[in-house]
N, C-alpha and C positions, 0 to 999 in steps of 0.2 A: 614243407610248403604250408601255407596258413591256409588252405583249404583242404590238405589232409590232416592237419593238429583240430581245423572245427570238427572234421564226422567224426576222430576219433576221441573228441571231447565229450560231443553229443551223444556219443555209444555209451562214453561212462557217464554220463549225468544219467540217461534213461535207464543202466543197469541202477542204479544207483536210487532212484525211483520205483521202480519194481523191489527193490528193497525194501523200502520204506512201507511199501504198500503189502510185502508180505509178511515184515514186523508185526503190522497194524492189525490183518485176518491173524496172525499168533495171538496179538493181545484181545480181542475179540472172543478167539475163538477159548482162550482163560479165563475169561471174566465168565462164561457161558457156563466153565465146569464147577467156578465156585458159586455158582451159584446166582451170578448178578445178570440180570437179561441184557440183553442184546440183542435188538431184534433188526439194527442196523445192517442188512447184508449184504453182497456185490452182488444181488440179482440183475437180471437184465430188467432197464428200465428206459421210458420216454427222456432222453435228456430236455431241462428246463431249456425253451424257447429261445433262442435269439431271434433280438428284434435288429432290424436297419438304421443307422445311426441318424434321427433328424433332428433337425436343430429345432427346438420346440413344438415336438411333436405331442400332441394332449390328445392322441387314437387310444383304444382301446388297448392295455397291457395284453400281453401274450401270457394265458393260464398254465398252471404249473400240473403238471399228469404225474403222478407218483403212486405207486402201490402202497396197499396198507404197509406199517412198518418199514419202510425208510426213511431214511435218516433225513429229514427236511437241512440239516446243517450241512450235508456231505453232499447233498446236492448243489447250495448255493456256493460252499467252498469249490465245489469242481469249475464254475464260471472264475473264480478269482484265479485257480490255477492254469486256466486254458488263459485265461486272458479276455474273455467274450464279451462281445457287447449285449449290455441286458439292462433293464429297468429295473428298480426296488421294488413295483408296484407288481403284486403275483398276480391280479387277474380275475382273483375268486371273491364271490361272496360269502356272507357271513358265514353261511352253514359249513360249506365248503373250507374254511379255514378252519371251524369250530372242530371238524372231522378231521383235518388234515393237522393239527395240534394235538388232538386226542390222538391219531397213530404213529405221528412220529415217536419216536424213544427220545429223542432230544429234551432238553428242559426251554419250557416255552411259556410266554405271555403275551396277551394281545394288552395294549393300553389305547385312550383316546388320545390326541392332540396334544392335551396337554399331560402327559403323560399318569396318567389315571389307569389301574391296574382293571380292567373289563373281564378279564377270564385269564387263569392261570392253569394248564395244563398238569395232571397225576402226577408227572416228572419232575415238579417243582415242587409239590409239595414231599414230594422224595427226598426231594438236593436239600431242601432247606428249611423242612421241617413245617410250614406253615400249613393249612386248609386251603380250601376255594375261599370259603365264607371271612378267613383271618386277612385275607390282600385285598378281596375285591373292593372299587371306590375307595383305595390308597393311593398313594404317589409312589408307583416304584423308585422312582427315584431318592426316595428317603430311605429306601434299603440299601442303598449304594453305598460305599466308604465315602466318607467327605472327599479325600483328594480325588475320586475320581466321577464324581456329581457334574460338574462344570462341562468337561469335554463329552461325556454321553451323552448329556442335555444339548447337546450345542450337535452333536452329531445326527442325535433323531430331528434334529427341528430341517437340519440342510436334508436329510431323507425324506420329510415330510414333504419338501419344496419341492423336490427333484422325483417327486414320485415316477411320475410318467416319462421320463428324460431317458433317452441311451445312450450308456455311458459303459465308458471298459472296466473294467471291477478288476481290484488289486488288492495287494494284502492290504492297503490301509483301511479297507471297509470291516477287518475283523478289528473289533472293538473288545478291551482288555478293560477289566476292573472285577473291585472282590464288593461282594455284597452280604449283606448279615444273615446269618441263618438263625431260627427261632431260640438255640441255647443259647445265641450270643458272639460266636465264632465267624467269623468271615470267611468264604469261599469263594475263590480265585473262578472264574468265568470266561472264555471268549466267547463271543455273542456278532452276531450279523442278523440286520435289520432287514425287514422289509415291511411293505405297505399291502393295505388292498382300499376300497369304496365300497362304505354301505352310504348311499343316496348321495348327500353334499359330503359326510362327515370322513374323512380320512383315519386310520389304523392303524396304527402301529403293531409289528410283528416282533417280537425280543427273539431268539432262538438261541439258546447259549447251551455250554457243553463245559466240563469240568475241566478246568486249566492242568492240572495235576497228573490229567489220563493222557490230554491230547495234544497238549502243545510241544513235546518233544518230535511229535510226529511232524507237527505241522511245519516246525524252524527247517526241519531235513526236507521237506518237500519245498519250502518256499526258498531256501539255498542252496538246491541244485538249481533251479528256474532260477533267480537271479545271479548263479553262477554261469549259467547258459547263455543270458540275455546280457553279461557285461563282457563274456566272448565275442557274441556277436556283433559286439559295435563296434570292436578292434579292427575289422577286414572291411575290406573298400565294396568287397560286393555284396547286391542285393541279398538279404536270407528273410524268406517269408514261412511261417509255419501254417498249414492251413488242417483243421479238422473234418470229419468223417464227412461235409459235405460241401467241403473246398471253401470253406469262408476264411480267410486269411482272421488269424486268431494273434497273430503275432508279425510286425516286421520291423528291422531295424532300422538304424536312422542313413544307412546309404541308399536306402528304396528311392529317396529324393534324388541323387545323385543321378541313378539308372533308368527313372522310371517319371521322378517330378512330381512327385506327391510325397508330403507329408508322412509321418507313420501313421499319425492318426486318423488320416484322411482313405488309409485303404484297410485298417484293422476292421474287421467287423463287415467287411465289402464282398463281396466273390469274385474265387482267383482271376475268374475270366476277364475283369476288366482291367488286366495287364495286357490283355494280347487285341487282335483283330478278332472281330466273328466267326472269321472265316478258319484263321489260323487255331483258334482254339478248339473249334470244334474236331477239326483234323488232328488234333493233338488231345483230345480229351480222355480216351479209352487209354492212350498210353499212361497217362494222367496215374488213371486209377489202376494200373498192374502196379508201377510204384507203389502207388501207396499201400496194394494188397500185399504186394510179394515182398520178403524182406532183403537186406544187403545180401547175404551171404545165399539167396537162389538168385541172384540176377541172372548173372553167366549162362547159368543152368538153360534159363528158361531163354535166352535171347536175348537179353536187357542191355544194352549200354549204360554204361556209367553217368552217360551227359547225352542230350539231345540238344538239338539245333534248332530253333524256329525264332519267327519275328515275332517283337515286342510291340507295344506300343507306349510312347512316349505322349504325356500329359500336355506336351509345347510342340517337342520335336516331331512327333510321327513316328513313324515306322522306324524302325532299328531292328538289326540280326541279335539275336542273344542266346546264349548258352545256357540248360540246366541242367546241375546236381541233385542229384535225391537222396534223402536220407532220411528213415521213416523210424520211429519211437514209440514208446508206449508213454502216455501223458496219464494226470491222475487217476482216470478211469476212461480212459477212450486213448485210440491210436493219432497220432498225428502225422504228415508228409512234412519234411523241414526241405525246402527247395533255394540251395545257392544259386541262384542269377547276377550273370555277370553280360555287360554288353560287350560286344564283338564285333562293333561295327568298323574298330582301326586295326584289329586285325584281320578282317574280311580284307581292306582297303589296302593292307599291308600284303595281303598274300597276292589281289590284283597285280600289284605293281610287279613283283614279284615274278608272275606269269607272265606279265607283258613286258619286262627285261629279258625273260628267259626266252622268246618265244620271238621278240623284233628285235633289227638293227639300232644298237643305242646313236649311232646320228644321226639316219633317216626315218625312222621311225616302223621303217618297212618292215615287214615280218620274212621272218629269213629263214633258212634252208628245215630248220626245224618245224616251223608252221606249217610249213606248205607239206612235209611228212605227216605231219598231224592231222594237216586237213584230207590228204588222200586218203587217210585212213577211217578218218569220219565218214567219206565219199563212197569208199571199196565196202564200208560198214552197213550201208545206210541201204534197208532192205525195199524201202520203195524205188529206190535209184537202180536195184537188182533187179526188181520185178521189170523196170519199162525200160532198160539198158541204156536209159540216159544220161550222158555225165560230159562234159568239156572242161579241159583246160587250156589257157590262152599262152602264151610267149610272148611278150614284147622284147623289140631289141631296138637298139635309139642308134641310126647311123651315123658312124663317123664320132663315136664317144671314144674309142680307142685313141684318136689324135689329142683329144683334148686328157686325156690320162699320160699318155707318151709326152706331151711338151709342157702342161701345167702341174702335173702330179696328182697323183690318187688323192692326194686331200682335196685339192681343187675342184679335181671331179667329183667326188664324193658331195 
């Protein structure tokens, strides 16, 4: 069934993931014995802000909370692999960046507008040999290989524009090129941009990391996720993944189908505005045991596999639907993956169903089994017990026996 080949897809893309991710602490934790720092760690940290998705919205960016010595690169990578919606623009002022560049381990530069080299962080002059004083008021961009000048240039200028915009971050925001280092030699880079505001003048942020350490890691992270997300468009029903505080981080393109929106119209949204007010709330604690407890203690603890409650449709209204859970571990944070499927023609299927089984199919009249059914509703019904009130009626139509004796039971019927 193409709903038990998804969880047991999703089972192994996330073991599959946690692989990658404890490759990654092994090669860390090597680089640390011969000697080369790494001060990048999986501490517990503020993940960077999501903002709400508005269409030219020029408010204030959401600032980025980081402890000293993490990874600024590992952080912005975690938005591209969730999927989130977020802004280029971090939020912070000058000093704030100045500090937040000096403790990252990352290799980092701030440039002006037109890409003018303003501060170069220790790390860089690490990777690639130069001073603070040998870049500053240069063009990084003239450190860059020729072939790949044009597309970087062209890429900070659309991040410069789109500063304040939210938007869902994907692998295309890691930007690839080799740049010269002071013997002469070129080293391979991926790099992710971001902004911040000192007064009118706009920032550019470079963050880049040694192509040679990390990008093996990074193909095996970014192809189980787009091996996840090219399963998910195969199956007719809805699949929403939503993060640690139910903000749909991810859904496929049958959410239209089910639901009447867009993908990109609820990614980045809260899950809640699938359902009623009312309905969700009633359903929200269940919500979150999903997401706490894993597949294999459901049973245990009381969990069904699938719950029942109304949707709400973007046109339609109200609709009965069904969901699946299946919770994972994402690059550094847990996720709920929720199959949703509408049930409104098999609600309608199972009526009919009941009211064949339950009335005469050419009178319409409910027959000998109803009226068992009802006495027992009746015999059942403890306020009916308390005041010993109950009737039932007999009708009898005379002189129907003649008209059954001379026309026939069909006639009379």
């Amino acid at each position: 069934m193409q709903h038990d080949e998804l969880n047991d897809n999703v089972e192994r893309l996330s073991s599959r993931v946690d692989q990658v991710m404890d490759a990654l602490s092994k090669l860390k934790a090597g680089r640390e014995a011969d000697g080369i720092s790494t001060d990048a760690s999986p501490a517990e940290v503020l993940p960077l802000e999501e903002v709400p998705e508005e269409s030219g919205d020029t408010g204030a960016a959401p600032s980025v909370s980081l402890p000293l010595t993490e990874s600024l690169f590992e952080r912005l990578l975690q938005q591209i692999v969730k999927g989130q919606h977020t802004r280029p623009d971090l939020g912070l002022d000058s000093d704030e960046v100045q500090e937040l560049l000096d403790t990252t381990p990352d290799i980092a530069v701030e440039l002006d507008h037109d890409g003018r080299v303003l501060y170069a962080n220790a790390s860089f002059s690490v990777a690639f040999g130069y001073s603070h004083s040998d870049v500053v008021g240069t063009s990084f961009i003239d450190l860059v290989q020729e072939g790949y000048r044009r597309p970087l240039l062209s890429h900070m200028r659309e991040v410069a524009a789109t500063s304040t915009v939210a938007r869902v971050a994907t692998p295309d925001d890691i930007v690839l090129f080799r740049a010269r280092h002071q013997d002469g030699s070129y080293l391979s880079v991926e790099a992710l941009l971001s902004t911040y505001h000192e007064e009118e003048a706009i920032r550019i942020v470079v963050v880049m990391r040694d192509l040679s350490v990390h990008r093996s890691l990074l193909e095996e992270l970014r192809e189980s996720k787009d091996n996840y997300d090219a399963l998910s468009e195969t199956i007719t029903e809805a699949i929403v993944r939503l993060d640690e505080s139910f903000t749909i981080v991810y859904a496929n393109a049958a959410i239209k189908s089910t639901f009447g929106y867009e993908p990109e119209e609820v990614r980045g949204e809260p899950f809640r505005m699938l359902f009623p007010p009312g309905e969700y709330q009633r359903n929200e604690s269940a919500f979150r045991k999903y997401f706490i407890v894993d597949d294999q203690d459901r049973n245990r603890l009381g969990l069904h596999n699938t719950i029942e409650l109304l949707g709400k449709h973007k046109h339609r209204g109200i609709a009965p639907m069904e969901v699946s859970f299946g919770n994972s571990k994402e690059y550094r944070g847990r996720t709920l993956t929720c199959i949703i499927r509408d049930i409104t023609r098999r609600k309608n299927a199972e009526r009919r169903l009941r009211h064949l089984a339950y009335h005469d199919q050419l009178t319409g009249l409910g027959n000998r089994d109803l009226f068992n059914a009802d006495m027992r509703d009746v015999l059942h019904n403890l306020k009916i017990a308390a005041t010993g009130y109950a009737a039932v009626m007999f009708l009898d139509l005379d002189g129907f026996k003649q008209v059954n004796d001379t026309l026939g039971h069909e006639a009379g019927d």
